[in-house]
C-alpha positions in Angstrom: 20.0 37.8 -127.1 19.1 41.1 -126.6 21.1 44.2 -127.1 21.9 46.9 -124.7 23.1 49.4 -126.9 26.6 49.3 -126.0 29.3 49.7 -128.6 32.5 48.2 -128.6 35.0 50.3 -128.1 38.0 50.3 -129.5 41.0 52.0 -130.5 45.0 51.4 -131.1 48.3 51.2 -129.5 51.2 52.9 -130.2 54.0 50.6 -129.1 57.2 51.3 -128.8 60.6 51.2 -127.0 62.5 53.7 -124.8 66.4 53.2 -123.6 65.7 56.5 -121.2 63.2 57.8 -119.5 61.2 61.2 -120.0 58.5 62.6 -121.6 56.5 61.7 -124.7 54.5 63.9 -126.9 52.3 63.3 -129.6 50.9 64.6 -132.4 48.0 63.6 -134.6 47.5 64.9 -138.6 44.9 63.9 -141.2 46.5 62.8 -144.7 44.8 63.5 -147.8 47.2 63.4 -150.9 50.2 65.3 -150.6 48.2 67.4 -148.3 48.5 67.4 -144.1 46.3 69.1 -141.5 47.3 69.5 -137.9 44.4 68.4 -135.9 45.8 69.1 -131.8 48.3 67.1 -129.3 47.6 64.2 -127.2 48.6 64.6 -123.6 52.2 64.0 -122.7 52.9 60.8 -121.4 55.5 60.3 -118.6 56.3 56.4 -119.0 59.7 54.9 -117.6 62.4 53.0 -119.3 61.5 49.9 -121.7 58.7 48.8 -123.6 56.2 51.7 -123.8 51.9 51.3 -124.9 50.1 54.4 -125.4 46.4 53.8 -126.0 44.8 56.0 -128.3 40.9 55.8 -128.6 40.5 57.8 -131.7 39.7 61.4 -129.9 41.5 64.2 -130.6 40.5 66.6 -127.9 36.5 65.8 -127.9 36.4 65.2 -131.3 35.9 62.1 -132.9 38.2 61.2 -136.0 36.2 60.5 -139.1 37.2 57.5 -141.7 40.2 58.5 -143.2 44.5 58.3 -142.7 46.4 59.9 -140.8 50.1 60.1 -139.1 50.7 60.4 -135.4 54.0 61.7 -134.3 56.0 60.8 -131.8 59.1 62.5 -129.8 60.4 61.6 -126.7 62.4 63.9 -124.5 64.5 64.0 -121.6 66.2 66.2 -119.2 69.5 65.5 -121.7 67.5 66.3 -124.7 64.6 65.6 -127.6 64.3 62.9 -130.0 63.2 63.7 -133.7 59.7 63.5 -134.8 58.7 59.9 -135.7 56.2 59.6 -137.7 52.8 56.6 -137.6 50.8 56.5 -140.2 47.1 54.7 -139.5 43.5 54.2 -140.9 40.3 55.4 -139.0 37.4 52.9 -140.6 34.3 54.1 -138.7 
């Protein structure tokens, strides 16, 4: 069979819950160590009550992640007020 050159993409979920609806942001940081770097924002998300997916393909602005961990951080708000930070952690392996 020949190949076209297509890669698979792929990616991850964050999956979660929400009792109200709002807003959620999200942040994504490379962990090496004890040390943290900030590396930008997702774009908010605007999903209703319930079970909530937010699909992440690994981009960070245009930028690719490399192999590596890292944390995403989650906080939800609403017109009555903002959750705390919730942290992810994950592995990028290519």
């Amino acid at each position: 069979m020949a190949r076209t050159g297509r890669r698979k993409r792929g990616g991850t979920t964050f999956a979660f819950r929400l009792t109200n609806g709002g807003s959620i942001a999200t942040k994504i940081q490379r962990v090496r160590g004890k040390r943290i770097a900030r590396l930008g924002a997702l774009p908010a998300v605007k999903p209703r009550t319930g079970g909530v997916r937010i699909a992440f393909s690994g981009r960070v602005g245009r930028k690719w992640l490399v192999p590596g961990r890292y944390r995403a951080l989650l906080r939800a708000s609403n017109a009555s007020g903002r959750s705390r930070w919730t942290g992810v952690r994950f592995t990028v392996v290519r």
